[in-house]
C-alpha positions, -999 to +999 in steps of 0.1 A: +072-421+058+074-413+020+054-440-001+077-460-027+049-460-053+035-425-059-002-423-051-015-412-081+002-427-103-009-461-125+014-489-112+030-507-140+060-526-121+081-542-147+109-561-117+141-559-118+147-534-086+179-530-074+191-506-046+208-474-048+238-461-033+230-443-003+268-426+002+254-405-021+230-376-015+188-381-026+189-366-064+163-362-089+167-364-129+146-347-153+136-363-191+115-355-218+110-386-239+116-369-277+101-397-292+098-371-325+117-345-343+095-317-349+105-282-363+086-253-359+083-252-393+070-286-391+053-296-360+046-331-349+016-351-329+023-361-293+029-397-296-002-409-270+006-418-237-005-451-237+017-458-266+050-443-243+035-469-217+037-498-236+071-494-244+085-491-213+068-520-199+077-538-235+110-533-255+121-501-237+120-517-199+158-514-207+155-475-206+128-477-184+121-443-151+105-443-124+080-419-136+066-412-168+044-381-164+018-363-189+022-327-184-008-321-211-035-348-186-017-351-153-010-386-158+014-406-149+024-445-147+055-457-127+075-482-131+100-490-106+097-481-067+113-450-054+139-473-034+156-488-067+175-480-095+154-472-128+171-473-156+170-439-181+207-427-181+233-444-199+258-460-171+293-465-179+310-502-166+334-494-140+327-458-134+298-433-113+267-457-111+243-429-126+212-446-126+226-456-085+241-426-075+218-412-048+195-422-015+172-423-043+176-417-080+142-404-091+138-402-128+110-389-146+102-387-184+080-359-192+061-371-224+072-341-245+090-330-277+101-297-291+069-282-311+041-314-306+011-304-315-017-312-290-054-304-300-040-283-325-016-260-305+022-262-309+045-263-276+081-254-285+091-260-246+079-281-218+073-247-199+052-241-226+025-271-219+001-268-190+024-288-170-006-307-150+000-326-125+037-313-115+023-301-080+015-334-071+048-347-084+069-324-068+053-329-032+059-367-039+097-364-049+103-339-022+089-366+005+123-380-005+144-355+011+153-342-028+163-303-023+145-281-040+182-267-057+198-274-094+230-278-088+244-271-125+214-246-127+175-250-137+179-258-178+166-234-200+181-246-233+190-283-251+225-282-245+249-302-229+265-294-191+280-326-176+284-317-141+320-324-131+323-356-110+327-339-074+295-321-073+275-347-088+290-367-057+285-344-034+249-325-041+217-335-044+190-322-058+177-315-092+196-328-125+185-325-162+194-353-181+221-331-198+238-329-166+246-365-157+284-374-162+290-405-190+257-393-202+253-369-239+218-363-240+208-323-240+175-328-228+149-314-211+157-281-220+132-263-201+113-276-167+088-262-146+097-241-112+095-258-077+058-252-065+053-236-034+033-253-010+008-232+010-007-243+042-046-248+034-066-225+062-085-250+086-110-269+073-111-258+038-135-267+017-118-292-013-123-277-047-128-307-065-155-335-054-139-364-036-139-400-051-174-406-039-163-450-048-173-471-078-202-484-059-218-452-061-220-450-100-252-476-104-274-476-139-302-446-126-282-431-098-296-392-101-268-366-083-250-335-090-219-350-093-230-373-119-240-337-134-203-322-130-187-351-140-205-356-175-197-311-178-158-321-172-164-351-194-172-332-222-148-306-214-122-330-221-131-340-250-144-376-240-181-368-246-197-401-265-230-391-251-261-393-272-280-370-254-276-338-227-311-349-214-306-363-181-273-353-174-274-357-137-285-394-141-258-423-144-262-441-175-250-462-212-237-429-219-216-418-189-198-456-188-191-452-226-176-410-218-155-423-191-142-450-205-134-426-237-116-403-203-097-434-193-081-441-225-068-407-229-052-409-198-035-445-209-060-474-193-062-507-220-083-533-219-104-542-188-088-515-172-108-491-192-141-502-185-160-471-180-162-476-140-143-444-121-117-453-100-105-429-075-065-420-098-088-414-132-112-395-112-091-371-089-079-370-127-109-355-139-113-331-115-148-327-111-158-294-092-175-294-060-212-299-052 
């Protein structure tokens, strides 16, 4: 049974559901939010996640996905349930219900512009980006029943392609947001190929540590995955340790890197409180001890 809330995303309901049209086949439609104009010339700063989040639980719940998705972290925060309408596609009074128009609608707004700079690199494409987290997205959108097929074909440029009104009816599968009748958007002009999904041999070992819980992370707890954690911590730029002495031993300094680790990935408030929970911490990926 496919799970209306993806499990690793943040859940940031903002109401509103309303159901799809099920006469219509399960389809898929791909965003990038360009929140800037960049040029190669001049390149731009990502806008931060948590910034994309606030929107669309503030002013934007108007324009509001299902998914927004960081292909730079692997985060992502959802905002309406598989089984309803979001809201991202403009849709016409009287005519195809776009945001409708499907067993399920799945939108998802990859937080990306032409040429944002991120830690000082420059991505001109989606493609480009490390696309984290897509695996895990993909497997959750297929549980939908949505082929693995682009109907108008995979976009690999920002132009426009409305796909005439009897295929959009009639196949599902992938559509980019330049693709969607009554809609003039040319976005996302690149996204990343379907993943295949090999069958893990029996048994295999996992190659990141499991969510061990947040009872396990007490002041003075000594383990190697304290000690893999802080490497990946500081790996990630999150290090607000004042010492590498003790590494393997949970401390002041560990709470204050993961809480650094949690705001990257768009946690505010209490929410960021420097205590792993298991989506920031399969996040993290934290190699196997």
């Amino acid at each position: 049974m496919p799970r209306p809330w993806m499990p690793q995303a943040l859940k940031a309901d903002v109401g509103d559901h309303a159901p799809c049209d099920p006469e219509f086949p399960a389809r898929a439609i791909a965003h990038i939010t360009a929140d800037r104009e960049a040029t190669a010339e001049a390149p731009l700063d990502l806008v931060p996640f948590a910034n994309l989040k606030g929107f669309f639980t503030g002013s934007g719940k108007g324009q509001a996905p299902h998914i927004l998705w960081d292909p730079f972290t692997g985060a992502f925060v959802q905002f309406f349930p598989a089984t309803s309408r979001s809201k991202a596609v403009f849709d016409a009074a009287g005519g195809t219900r776009t945001n409708r128009a499907g067993k399920v609608v799945i939108q998802i707004e990859s937080l990306f512009f032409p040429h944002c700079r991120v830690n000082g690199k420059v991505f001109a494409r989606l493609v480009d980006t490390p696309c984290n987290g897509w695996g895990d997205l993909h497997a959750w959108i297929s549980s939908w029943g949505v082929p693995d097929v682009w109907p108008m074909g995979r976009p690999a440029s920002l132009s426009r392609n409305t796909c005439p009104a009897d295929k959009w009816r009639a196949q599902g599968g992938w559509y980019a947001h330049a693709h969607v009748p009554e809609n003039d958007h040319v976005d996302p002009g690149s996204w990343p190929a379907f993943v295949s999904q090999p069958i893990d041999p029996p048994f295999a070992e996992p190659r990141f540590e499991l969510f061990p819980g947040a009872s396990f992370f007490q002041v003075g707890r000594k383990s190697l995955i304290i000690e893999e954690m802080h490497g990946r911590l500081v790996a990630e730029d999150c290090d607000r340790y004042t010492s590498s002495a003790g590494a393997d031993v949970w401390g002041a300094g560990d709470v204050r890197s993961y809480t650094a680790w949690q705001q990257k990935l768009g946690f505010e408030g209490s929410a960021a409180d420097g205590v792993p929970g298991r989506f920031s911490w399969d996040r993290l990926e934290v190699p196997n001890v």
